[in-house]
C-alpha positions, 0 to 999 in steps of 0.5 A, a space after each residue: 560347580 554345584 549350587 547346593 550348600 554343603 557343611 563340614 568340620 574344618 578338620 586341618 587348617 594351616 595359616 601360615 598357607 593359607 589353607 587346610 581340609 573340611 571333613 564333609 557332615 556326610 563323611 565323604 573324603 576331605 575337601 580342601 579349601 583355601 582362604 580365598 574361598 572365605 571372602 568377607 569373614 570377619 576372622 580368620 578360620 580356625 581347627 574345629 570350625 563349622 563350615 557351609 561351602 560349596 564344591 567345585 573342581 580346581 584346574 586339576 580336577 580336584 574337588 575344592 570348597 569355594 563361596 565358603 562361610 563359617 558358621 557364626 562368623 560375620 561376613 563383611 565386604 570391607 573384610 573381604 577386600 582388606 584382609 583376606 585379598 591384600 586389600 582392594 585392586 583400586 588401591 593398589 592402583 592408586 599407590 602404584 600411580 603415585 608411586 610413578 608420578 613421584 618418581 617422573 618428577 623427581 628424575 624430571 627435577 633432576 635434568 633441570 
C-alpha cells in the first residue's frame, strides 16, 4: 500500500452495497471502494464526492481505495464504530453475553 494520498471523484456509488468507483483527479482507470474504506465519516457518500484516498491491492490483486476521506465531511470515531461497522465489537459482546446469561437461567429455573 502506497503511503501518498491521492484524489478523485467518486464517479458511482451504490448504497444498497455499500460500494461504488472513484474516477482518480489523474485520469487513470476507476478505483473501487468500499464503505469500509471511509471509517469515521460522518455521512454517508454520495455520486459527485471529492475523495482523498489511498490505494492498496485486494486479495485479488485488484487496485482499491482504503483510509479514504471525503472532502469536507467530518471524521468521527464514535461514527465510524456505530454507523459504518455495526457498531463497536465490545458491544456486541456484551449483548451476546447477556443474552447467555439469561438464557442459562431461565433453563436453570426451569429444572427447579
Amino acid at each position: 500500500m502506497t503511503k501518498k494520498m491521492v484524489k478523485g471523484v467518486l464517479k458511482t456509488w451504490k448504497e444498497d452495497r455499500g460500494f461504488g468507483f472513484i474516477k482518480p483527479e489523474d485520469g487513470g482507470k476507476d478505483i473501487f471502494i468500499h464503505i469500509s474504506a471511509l471509517k469515521g465519516t460522518s455521512r454517508r457518500p454520495i455520486t459527485g464526492d471529492i475523495i482523498y484516498y489511498q490505494i492498496a491491492k485486494d486479495n485479488h490483486g485488484k487496485y482499491k481505495a482504503v483510509n479514504a476521506q471525503i472532502e469536507g465531511v467530518s471524521v468521527t470515531e464514535e461514527t465510524a464504530a456505530n454507523d459504518l461497522d455495526g457498531g463497536s465489537p465490545k458491544k456486541w459482546l456484551i449483548a451476546i453475553s447477556i443474552g447467555v446469561i439469561i438464557a442459562i437461567v431461565a433453563i436453570l429455573m426451569a429444572y427447579n
